[in-house]
PDB file of N, CA, C and O in Angstrom:
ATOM      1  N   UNK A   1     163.834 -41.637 173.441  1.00  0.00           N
ATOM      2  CA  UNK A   1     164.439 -41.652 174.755  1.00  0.00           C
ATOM      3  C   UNK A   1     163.871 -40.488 175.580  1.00  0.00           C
ATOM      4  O   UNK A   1     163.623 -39.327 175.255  1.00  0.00           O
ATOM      5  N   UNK A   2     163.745 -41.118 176.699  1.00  0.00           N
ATOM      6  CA  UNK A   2     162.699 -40.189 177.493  1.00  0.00           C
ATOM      7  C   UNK A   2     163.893 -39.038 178.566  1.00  0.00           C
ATOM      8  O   UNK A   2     164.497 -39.640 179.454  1.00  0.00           O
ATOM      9  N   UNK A   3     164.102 -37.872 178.471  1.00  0.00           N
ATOM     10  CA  UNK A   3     165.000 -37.228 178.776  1.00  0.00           C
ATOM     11  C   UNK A   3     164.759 -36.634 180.363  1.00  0.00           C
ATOM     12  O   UNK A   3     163.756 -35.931 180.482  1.00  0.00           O
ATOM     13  N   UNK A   4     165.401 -36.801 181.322  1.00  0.00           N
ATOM     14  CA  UNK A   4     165.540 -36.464 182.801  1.00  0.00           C
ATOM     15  C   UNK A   4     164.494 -35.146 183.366  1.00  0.00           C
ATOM     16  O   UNK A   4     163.936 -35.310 184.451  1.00  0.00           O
ATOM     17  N   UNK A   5     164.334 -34.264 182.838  1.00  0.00           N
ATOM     18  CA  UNK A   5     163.723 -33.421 182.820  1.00  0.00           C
ATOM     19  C   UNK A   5     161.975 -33.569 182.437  1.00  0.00           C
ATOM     20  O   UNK A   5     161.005 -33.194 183.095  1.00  0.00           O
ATOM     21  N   UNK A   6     162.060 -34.404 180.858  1.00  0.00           N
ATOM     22  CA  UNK A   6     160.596 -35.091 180.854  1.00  0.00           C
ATOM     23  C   UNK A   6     160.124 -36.018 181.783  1.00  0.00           C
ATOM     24  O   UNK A   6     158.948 -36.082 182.142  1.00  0.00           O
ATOM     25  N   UNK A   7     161.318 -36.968 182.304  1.00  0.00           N
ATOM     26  CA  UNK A   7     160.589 -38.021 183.131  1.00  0.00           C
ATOM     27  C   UNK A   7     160.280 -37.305 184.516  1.00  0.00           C
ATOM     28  O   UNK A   7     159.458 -37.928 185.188  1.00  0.00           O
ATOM     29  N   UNK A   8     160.692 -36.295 185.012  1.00  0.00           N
ATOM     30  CA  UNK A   8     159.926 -35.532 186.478  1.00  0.00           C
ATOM     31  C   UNK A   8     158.376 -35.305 185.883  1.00  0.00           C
ATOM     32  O   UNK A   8     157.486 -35.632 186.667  1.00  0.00           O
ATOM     33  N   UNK A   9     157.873 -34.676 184.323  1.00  0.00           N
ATOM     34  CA  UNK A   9     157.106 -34.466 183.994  1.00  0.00           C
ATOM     35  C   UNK A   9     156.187 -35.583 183.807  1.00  0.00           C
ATOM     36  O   UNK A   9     155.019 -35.481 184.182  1.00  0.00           O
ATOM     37  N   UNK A  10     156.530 -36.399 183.381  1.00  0.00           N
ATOM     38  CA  UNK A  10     155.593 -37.685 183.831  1.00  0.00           C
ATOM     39  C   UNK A  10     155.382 -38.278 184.629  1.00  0.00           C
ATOM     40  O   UNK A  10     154.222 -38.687 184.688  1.00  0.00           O
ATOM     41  N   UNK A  11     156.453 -38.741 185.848  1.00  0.00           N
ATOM     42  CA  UNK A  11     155.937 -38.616 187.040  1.00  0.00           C
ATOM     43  C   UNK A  11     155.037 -38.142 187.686  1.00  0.00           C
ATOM     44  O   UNK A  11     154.103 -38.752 188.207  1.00  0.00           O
ATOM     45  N   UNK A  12     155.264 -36.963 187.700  1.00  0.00           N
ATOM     46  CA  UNK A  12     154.146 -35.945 188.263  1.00  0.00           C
ATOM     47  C   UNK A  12     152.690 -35.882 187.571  1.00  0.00           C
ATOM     48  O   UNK A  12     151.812 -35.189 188.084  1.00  0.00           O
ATOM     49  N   UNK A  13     152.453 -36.632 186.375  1.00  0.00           N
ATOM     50  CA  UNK A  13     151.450 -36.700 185.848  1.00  0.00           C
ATOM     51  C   UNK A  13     150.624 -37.625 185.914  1.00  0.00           C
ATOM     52  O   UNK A  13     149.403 -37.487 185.829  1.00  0.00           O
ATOM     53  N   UNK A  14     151.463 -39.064 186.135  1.00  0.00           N
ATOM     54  CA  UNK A  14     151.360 -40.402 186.720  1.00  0.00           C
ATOM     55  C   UNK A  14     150.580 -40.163 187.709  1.00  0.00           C
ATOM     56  O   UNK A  14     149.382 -40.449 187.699  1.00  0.00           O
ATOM     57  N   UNK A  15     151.365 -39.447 188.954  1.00  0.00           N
ATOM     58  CA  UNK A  15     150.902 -39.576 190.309  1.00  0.00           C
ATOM     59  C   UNK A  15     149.798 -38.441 190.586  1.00  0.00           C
ATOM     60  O   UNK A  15     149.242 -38.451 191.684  1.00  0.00           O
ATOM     61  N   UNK A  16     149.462 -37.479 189.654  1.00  0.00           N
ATOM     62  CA  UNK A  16     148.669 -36.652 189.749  1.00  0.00           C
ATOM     63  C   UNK A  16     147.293 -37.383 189.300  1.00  0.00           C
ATOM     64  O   UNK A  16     146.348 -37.343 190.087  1.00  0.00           O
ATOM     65  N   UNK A  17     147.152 -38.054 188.053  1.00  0.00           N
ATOM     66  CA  UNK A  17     146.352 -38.988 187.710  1.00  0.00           C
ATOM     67  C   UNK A  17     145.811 -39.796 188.733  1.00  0.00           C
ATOM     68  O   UNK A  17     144.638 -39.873 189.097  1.00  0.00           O
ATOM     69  N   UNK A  18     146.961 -40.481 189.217  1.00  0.00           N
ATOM     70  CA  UNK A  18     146.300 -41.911 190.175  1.00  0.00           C
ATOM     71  C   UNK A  18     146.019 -40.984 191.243  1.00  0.00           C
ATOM     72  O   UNK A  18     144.800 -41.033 191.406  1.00  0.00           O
ATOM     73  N   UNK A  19     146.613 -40.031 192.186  1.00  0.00           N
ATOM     74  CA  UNK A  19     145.635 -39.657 193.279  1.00  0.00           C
ATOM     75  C   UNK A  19     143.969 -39.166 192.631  1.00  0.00           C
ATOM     76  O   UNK A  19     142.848 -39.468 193.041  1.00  0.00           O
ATOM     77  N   UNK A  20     144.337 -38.440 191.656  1.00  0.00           N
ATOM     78  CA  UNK A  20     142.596 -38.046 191.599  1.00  0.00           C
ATOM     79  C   UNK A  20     141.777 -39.100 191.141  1.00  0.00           C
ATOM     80  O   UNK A  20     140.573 -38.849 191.202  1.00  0.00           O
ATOM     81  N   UNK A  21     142.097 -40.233 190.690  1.00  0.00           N
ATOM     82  CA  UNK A  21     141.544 -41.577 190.198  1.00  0.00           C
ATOM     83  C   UNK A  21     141.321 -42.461 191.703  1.00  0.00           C
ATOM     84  O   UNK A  21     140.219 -43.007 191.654  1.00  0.00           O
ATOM     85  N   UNK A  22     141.624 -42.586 192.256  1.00  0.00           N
ATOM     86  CA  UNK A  22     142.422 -42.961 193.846  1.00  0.00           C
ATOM     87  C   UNK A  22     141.175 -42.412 195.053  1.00  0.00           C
ATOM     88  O   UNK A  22     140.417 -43.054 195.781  1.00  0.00           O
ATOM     89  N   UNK A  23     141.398 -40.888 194.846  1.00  0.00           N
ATOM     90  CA  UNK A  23     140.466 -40.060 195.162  1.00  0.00           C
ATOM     91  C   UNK A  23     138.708 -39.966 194.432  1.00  0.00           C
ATOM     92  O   UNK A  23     137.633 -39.621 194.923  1.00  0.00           O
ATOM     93  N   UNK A  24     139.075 -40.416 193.184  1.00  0.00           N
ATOM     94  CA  UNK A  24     137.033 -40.875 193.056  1.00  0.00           C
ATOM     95  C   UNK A  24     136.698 -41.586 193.179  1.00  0.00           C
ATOM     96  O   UNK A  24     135.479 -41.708 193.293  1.00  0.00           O
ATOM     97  N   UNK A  25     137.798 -42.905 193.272  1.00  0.00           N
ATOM     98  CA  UNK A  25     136.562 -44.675 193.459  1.00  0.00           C
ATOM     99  C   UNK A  25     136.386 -44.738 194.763  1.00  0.00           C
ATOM    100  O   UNK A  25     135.249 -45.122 195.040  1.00  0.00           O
ATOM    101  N   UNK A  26     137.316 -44.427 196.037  1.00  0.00           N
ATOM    102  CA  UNK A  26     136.725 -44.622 197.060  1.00  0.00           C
ATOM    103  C   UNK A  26     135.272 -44.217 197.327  1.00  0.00           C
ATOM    104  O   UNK A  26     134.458 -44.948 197.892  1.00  0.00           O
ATOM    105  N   UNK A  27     134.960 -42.690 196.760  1.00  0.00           N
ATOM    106  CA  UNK A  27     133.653 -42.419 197.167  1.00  0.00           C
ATOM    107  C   UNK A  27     132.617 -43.533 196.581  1.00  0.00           C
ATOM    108  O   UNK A  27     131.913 -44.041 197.454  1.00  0.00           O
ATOM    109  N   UNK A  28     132.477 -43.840 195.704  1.00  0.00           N
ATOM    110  CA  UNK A  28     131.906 -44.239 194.793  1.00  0.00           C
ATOM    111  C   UNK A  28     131.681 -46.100 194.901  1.00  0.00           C
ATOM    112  O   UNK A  28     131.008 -46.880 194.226  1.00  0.00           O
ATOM    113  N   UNK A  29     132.601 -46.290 196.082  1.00  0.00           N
ATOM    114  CA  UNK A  29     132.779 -48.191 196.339  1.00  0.00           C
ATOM    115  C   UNK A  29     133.419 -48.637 195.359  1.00  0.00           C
ATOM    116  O   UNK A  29     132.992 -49.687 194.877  1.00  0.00           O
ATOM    117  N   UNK A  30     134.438 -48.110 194.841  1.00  0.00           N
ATOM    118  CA  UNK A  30     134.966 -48.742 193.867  1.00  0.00           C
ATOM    119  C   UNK A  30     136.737 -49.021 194.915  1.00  0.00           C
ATOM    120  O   UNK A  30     137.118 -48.149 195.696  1.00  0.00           O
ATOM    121  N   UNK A  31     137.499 -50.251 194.706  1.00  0.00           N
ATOM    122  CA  UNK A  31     138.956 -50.535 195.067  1.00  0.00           C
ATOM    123  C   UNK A  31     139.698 -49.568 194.364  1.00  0.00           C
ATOM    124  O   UNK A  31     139.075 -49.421 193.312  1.00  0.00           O
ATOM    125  N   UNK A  32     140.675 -48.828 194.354  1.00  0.00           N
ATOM    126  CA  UNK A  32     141.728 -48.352 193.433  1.00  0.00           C
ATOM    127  C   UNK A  32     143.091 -49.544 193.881  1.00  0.00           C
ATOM    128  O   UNK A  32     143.534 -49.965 194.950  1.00  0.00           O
ATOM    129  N   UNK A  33     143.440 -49.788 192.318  1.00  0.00           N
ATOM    130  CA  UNK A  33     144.574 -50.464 192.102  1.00  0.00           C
ATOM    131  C   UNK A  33     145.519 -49.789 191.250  1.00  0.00           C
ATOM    132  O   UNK A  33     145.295 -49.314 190.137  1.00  0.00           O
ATOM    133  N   UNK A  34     146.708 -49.799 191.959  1.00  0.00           N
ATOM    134  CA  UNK A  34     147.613 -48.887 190.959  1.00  0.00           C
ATOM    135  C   UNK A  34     148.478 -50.050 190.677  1.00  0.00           C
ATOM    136  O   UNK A  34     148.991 -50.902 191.402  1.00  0.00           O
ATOM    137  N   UNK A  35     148.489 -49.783 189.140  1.00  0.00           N
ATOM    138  CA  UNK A  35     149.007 -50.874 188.397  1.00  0.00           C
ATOM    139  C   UNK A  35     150.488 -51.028 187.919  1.00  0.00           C
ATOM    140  O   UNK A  35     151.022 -51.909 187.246  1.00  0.00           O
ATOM    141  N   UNK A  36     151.000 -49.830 188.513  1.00  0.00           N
ATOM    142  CA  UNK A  36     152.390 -49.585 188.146  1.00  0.00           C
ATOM    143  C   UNK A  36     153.725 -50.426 189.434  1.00  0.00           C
ATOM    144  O   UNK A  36     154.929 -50.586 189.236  1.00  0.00           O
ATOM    145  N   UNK A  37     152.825 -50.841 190.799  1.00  0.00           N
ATOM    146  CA  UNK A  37     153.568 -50.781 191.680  1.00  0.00           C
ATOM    147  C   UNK A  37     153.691 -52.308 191.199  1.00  0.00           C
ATOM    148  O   UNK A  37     154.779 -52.865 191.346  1.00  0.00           O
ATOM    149  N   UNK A  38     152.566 -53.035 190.604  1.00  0.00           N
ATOM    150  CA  UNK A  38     152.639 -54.640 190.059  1.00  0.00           C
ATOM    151  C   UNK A  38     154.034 -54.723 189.041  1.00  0.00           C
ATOM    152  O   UNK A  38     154.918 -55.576 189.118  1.00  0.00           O
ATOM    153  N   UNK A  39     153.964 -53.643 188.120  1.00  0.00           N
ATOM    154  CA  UNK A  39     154.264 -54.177 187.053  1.00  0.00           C
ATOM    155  C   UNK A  39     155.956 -53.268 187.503  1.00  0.00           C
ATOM    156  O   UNK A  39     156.826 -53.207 186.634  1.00  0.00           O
ATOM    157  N   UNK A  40     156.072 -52.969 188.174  1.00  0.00           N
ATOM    158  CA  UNK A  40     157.333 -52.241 188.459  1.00  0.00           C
ATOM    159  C   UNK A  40     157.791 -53.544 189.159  1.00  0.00           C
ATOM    160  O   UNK A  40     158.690 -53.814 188.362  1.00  0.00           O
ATOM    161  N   UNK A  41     157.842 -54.717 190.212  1.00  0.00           N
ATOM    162  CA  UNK A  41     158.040 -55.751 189.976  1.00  0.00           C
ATOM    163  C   UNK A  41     158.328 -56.629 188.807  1.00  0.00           C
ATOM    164  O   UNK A  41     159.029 -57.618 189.017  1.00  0.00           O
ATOM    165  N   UNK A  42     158.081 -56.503 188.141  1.00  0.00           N
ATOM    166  CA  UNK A  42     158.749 -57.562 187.173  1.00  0.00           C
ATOM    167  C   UNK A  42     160.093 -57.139 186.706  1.00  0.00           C
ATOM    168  O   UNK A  42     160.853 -57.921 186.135  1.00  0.00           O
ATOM    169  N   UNK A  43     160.379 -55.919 186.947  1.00  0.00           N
ATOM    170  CA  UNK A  43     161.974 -56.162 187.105  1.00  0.00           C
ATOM    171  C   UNK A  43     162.823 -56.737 187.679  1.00  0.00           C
ATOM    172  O   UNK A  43     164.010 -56.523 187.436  1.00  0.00           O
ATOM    173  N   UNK A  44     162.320 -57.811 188.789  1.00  0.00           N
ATOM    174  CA  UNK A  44     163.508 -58.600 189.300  1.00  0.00           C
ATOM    175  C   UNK A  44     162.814 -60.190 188.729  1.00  0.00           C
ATOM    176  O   UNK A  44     162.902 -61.213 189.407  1.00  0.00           O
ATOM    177  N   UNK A  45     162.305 -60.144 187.712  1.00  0.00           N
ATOM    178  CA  UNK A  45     162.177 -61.102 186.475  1.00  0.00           C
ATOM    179  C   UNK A  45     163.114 -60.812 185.011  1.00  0.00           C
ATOM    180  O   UNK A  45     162.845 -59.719 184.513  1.00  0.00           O
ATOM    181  N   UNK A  46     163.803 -61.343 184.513  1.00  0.00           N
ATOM    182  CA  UNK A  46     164.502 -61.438 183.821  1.00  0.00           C
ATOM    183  C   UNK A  46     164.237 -61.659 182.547  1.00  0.00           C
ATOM    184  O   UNK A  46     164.870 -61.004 181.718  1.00  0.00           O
ATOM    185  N   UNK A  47     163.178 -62.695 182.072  1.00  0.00           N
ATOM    186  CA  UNK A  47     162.349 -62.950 180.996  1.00  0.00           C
ATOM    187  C   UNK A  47     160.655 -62.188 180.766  1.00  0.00           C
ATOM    188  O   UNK A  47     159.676 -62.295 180.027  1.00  0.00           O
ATOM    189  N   UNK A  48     161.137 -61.387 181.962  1.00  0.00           N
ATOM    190  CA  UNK A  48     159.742 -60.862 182.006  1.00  0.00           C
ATOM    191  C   UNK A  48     159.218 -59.711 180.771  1.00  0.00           C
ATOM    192  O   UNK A  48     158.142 -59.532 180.201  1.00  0.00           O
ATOM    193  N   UNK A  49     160.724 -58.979 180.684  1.00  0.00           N
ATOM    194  CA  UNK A  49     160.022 -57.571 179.526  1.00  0.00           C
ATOM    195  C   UNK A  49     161.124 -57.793 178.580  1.00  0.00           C
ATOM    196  O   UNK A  49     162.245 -57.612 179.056  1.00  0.00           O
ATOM    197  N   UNK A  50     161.065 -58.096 177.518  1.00  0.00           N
ATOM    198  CA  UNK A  50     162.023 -57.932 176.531  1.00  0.00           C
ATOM    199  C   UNK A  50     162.632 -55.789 176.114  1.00  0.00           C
ATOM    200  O   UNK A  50     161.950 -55.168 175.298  1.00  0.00           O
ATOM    201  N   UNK A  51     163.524 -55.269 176.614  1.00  0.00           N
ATOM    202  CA  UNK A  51     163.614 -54.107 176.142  1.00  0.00           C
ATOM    203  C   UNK A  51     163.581 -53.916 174.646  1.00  0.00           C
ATOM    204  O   UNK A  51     163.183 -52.893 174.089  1.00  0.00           O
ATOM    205  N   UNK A  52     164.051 -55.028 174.034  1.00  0.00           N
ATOM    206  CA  UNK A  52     164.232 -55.365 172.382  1.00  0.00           C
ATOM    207  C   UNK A  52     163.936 -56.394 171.817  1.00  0.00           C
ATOM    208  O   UNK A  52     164.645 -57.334 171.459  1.00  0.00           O
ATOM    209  N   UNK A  53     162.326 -56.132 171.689  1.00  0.00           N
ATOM    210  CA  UNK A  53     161.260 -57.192 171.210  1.00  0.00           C
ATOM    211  C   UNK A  53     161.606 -57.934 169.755  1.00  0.00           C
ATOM    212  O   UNK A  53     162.296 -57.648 168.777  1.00  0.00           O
ATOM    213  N   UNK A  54     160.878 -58.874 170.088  1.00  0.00           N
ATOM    214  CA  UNK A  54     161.797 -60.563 168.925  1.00  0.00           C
ATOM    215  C   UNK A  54     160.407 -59.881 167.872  1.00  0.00           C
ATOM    216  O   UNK A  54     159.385 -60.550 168.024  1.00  0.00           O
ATOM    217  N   UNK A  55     160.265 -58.834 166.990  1.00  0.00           N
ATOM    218  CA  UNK A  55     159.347 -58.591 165.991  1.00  0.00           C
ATOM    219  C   UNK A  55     159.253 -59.528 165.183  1.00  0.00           C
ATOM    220  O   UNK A  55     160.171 -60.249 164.792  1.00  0.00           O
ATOM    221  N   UNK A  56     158.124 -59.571 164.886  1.00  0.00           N
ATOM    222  CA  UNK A  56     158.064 -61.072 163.894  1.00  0.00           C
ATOM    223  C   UNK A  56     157.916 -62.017 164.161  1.00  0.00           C
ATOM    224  O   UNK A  56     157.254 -62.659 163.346  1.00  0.00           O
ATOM    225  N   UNK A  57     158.212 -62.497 164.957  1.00  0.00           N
ATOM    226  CA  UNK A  57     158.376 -63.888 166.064  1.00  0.00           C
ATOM    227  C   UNK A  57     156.747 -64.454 165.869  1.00  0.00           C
ATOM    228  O   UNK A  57     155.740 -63.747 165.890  1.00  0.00           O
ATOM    229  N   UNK A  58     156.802 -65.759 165.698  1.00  0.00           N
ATOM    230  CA  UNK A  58     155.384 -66.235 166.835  1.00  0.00           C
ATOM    231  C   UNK A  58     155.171 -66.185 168.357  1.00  0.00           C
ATOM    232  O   UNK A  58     155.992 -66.422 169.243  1.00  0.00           O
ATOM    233  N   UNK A  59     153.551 -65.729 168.480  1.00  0.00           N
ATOM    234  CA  UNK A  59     153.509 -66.084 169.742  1.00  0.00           C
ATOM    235  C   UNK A  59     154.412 -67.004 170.787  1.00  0.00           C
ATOM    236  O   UNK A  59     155.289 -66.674 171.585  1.00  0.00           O
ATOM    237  N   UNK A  60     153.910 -68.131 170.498  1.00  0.00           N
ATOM    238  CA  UNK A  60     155.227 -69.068 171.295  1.00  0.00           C
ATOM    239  C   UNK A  60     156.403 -68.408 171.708  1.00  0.00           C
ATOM    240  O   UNK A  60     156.899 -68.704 172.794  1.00  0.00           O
ATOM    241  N   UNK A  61     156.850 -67.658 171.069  1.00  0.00           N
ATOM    242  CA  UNK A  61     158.525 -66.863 171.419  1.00  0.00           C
ATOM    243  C   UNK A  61     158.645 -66.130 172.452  1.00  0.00           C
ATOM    244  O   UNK A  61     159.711 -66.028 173.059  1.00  0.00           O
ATOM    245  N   UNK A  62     157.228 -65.336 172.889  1.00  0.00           N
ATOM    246  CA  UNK A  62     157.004 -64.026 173.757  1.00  0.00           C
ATOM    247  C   UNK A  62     157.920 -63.399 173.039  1.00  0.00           C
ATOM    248  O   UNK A  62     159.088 -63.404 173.430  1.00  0.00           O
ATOM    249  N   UNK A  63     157.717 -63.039 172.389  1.00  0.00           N
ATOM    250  CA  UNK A  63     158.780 -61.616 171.907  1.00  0.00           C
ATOM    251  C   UNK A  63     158.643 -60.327 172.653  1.00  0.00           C
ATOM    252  O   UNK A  63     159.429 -59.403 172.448  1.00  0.00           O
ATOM    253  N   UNK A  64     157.474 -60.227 173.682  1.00  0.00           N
ATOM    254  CA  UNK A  64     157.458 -58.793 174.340  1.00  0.00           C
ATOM    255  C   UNK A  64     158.104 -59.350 175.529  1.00  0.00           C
ATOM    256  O   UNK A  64     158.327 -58.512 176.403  1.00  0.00           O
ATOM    257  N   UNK A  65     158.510 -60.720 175.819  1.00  0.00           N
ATOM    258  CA  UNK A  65     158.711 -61.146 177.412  1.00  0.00           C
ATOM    259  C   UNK A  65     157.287 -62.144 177.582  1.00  0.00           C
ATOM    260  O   UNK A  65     156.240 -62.282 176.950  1.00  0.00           O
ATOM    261  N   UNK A  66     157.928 -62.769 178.873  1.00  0.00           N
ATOM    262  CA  UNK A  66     156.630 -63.722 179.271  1.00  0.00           C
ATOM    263  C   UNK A  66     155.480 -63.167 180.242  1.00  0.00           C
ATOM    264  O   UNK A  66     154.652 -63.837 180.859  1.00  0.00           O
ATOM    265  N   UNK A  67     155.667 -61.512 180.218  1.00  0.00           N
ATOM    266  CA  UNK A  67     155.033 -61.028 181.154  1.00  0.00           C
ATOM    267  C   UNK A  67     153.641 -60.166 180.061  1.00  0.00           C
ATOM    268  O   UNK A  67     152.570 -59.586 180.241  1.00  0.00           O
ATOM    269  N   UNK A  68     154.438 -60.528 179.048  1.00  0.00           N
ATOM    270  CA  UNK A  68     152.969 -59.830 177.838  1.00  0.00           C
ATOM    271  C   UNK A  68     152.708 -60.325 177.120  1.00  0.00           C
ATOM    272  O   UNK A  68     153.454 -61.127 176.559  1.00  0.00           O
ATOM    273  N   UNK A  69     150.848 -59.962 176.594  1.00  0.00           N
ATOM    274  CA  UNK A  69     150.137 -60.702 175.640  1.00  0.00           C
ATOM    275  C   UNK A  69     151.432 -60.280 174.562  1.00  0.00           C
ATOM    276  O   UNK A  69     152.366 -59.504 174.762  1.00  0.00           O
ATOM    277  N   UNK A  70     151.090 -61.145 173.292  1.00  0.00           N
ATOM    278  CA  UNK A  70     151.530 -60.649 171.831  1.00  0.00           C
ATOM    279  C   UNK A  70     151.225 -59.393 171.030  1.00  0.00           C
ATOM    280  O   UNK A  70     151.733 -58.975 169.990  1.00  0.00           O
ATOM    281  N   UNK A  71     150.199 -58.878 171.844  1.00  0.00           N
ATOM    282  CA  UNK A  71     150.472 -57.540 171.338  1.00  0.00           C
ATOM    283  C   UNK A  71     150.680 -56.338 172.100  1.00  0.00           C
ATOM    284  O   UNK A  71     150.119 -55.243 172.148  1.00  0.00           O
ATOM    285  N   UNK A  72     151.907 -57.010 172.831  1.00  0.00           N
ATOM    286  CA  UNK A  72     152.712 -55.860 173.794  1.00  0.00           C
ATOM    287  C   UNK A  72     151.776 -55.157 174.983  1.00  0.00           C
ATOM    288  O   UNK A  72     152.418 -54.304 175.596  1.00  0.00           O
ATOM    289  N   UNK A  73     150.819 -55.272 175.308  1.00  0.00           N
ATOM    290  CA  UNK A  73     149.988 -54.195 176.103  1.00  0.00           C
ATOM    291  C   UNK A  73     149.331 -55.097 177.422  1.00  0.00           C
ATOM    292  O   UNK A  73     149.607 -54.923 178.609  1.00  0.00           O
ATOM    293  N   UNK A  74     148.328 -56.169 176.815  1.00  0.00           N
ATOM    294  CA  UNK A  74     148.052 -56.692 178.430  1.00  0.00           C
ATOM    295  C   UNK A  74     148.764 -57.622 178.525  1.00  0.00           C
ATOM    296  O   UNK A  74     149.381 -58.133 177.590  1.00  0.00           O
ATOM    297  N   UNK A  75     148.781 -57.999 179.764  1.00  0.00           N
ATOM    298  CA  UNK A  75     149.632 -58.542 180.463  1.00  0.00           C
ATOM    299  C   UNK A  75     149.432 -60.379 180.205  1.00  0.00           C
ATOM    300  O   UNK A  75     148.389 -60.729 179.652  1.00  0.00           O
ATOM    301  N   UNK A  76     150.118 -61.115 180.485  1.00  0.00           N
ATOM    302  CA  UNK A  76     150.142 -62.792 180.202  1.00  0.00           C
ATOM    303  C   UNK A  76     149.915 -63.203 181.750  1.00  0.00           C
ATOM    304  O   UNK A  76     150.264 -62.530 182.720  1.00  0.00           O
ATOM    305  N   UNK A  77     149.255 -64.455 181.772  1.00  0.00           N
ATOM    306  CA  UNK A  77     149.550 -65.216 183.103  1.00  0.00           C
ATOM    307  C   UNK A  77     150.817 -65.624 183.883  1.00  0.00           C
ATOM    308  O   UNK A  77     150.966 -66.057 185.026  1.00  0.00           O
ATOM    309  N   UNK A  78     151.822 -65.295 182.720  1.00  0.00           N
ATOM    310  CA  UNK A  78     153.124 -65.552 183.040  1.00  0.00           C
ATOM    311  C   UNK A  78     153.717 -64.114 183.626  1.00  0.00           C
ATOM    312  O   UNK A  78     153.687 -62.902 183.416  1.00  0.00           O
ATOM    313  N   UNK A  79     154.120 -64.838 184.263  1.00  0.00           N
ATOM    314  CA  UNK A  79     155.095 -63.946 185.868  1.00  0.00           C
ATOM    315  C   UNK A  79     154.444 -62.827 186.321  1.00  0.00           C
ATOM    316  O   UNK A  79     154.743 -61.638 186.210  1.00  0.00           O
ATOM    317  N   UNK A  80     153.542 -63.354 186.830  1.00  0.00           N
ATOM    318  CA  UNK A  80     152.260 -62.173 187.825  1.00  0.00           C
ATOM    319  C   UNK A  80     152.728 -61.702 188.670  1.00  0.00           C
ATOM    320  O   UNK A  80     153.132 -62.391 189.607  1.00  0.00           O
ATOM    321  N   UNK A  81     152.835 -60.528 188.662  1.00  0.00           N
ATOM    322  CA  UNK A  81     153.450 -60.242 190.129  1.00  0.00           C
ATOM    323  C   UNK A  81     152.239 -61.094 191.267  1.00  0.00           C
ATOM    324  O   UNK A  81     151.116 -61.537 191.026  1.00  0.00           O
ATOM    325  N   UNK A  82     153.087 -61.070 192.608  1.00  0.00           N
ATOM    326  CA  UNK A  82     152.463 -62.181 193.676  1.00  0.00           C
ATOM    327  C   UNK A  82     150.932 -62.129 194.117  1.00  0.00           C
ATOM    328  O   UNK A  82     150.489 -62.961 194.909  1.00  0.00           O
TER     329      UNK A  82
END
């Protein structure tokens, strides 16, 4: 459990990250996409993130939610943000 005091600390590490990430692709012709503002949407999806994954499960089940591959990390075609 991530405690009130740590989560300012990650925040700030988050957003310290993506500006200087933010800040090198423009030069460079690269888009910056911040991937958190997508996936911070799928909270008003319901089947989207399981907080208490179906372990064990087959694929078929989504046990991470229908918003993730089976092994919890990239993301599924199911419920993209828009």
């Amino acid at each position: 459990m991530v405690v009130p005091k740590e989560l300012v600390k990650l925040v700030a590490a988050v957003t310290a990250y993506n500006t200087f990430i933010s800040a090198q692709a423009q030069p460079h012709g690269f888009v910056y996409f911040n991937p958190n503002v997508a996936l911070d949407s799928l909270r008003q999806v319901p089947t989207a993130v399981r907080p208490f994954p179906l372990i064990g499960q087959p694929c078929a089940a989504n046990p991470f939610g229908t918003a993730f591959s089976c092994d919890a990390v990239h993301p599924s075609a199911s419920d993209a943000p828009g």
